[in-house]
C-alpha positions as CSV (number, residue, x, y, z in Angstrom):
1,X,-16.4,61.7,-32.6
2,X,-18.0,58.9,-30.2
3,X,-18.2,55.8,-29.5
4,X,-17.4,53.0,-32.0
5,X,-20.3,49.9,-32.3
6,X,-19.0,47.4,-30.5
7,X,-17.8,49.1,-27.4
8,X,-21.4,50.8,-27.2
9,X,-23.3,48.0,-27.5
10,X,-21.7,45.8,-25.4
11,X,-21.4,48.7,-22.6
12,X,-25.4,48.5,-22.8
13,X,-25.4,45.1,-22.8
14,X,-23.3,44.9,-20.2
15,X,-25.7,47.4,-18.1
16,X,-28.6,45.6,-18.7
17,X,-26.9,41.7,-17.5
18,X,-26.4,44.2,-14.7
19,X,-30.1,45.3,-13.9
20,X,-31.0,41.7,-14.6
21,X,-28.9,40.5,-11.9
22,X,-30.1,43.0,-9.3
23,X,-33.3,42.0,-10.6
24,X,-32.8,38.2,-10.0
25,X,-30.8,39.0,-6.7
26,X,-34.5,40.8,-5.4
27,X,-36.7,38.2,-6.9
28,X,-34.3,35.5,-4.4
29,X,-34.7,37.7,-1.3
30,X,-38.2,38.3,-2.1
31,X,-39.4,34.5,-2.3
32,X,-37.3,33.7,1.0
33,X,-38.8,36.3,2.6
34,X,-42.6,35.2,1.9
35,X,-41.4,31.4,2.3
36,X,-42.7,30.1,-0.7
37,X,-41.1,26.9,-1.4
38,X,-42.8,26.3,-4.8
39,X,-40.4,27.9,-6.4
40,X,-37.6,28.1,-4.0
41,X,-35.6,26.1,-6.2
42,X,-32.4,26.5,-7.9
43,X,-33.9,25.2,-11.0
44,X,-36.6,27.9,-11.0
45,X,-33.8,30.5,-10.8
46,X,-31.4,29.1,-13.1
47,X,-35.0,29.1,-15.4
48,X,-35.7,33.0,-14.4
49,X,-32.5,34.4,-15.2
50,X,-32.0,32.6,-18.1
51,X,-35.1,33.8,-19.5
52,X,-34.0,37.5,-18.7
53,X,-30.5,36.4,-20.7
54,X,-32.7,35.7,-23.9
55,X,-34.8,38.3,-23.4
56,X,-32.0,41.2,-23.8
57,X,-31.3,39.6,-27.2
58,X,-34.6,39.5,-28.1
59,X,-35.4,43.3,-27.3
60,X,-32.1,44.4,-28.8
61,X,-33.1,42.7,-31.5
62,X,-36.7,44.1,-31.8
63,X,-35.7,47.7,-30.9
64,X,-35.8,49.0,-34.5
65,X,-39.4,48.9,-34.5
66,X,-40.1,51.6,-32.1
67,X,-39.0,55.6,-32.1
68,X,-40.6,56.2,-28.9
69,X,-39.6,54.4,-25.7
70,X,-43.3,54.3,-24.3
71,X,-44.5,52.8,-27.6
72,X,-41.8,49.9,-27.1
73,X,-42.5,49.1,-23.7
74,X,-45.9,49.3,-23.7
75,X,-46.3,47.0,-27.4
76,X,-43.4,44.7,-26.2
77,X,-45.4,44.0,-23.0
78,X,-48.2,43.4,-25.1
79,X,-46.4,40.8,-27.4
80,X,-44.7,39.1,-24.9
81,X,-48.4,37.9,-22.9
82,X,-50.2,37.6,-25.7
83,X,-47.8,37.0,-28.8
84,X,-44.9,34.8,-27.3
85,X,-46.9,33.0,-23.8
86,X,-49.8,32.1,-25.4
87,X,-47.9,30.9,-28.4
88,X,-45.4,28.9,-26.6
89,X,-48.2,27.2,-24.6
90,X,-49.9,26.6,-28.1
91,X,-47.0,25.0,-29.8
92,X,-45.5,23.3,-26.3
93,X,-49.0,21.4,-26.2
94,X,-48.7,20.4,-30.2
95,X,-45.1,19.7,-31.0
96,X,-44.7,17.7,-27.1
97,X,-44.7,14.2,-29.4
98,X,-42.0,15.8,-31.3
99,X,-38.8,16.5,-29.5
100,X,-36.7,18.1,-32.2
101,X,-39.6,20.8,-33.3
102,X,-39.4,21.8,-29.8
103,X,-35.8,22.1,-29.3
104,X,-35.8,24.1,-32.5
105,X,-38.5,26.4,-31.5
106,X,-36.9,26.7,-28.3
107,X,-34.2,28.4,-29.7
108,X,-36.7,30.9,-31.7
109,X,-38.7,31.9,-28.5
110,X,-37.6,32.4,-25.2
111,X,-40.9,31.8,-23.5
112,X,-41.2,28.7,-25.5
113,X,-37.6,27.8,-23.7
114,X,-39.1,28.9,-20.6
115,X,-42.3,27.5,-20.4
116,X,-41.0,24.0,-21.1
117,X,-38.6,24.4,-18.4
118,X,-41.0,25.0,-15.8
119,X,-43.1,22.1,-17.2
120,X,-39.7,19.8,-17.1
121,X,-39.1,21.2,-13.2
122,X,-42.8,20.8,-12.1
């Protein structure tokens, strides 16, 4: 027997929405304890944990790829900085004229949502 799909998906799910709040809960404490007011903002946060949201998604989605958990964390790492930040900074800086690509694209890469957002805050 076992589990059925949707009940074990969503318990992980649910786990990892979990870790990303703790996560988001020490990233708070942390920047009030060092007082930096940059981004000791509520924007900034609401931009932080809704990047982990899409994130989860993104790495469910990309799981398949990878038998080996060190392979996955150590190539999704890799893609993230160099695949999906430097991309978004790319295509942020050429579709800017164009608000629709970018709201489309926005949906198709987290750090693309991201980055704009910190650009919109700052």
């Amino acid at each position: 027997m076992g589990c059925r799909t949707l009940p074990y998906w969503l318990g992980y799910y649910l786990y990892d929405i979990s870790i990303c709040i703790l996560v988001m809960i020490v990233f708070i404490i942390s920047v009030n304890a060092c007082d930096v007011q940059v981004i000791n903002n509520g924007n900034v946060y609401g931009l932080v944990f809704c990047c982990y949201l899409a994130y989860l998604p993104l790495s469910y989605i990309l799981s398949w790829l990878f038998t080996s958990f060190l392979s996955a964390v150590r190539s999704l790492v890799l893609l993230q900085i160099f695949g999906f930040f430097l991309i978004a900074s790319v295509i942020y800086v050429v579709s800017f004229k164009v608000h629709a690509v970018l709201w489309i694209l926005s949906l198709l890469c987290p750090s693309l949502a991201t980055f704009s957002g910190f650009i919109t805050v700052y």
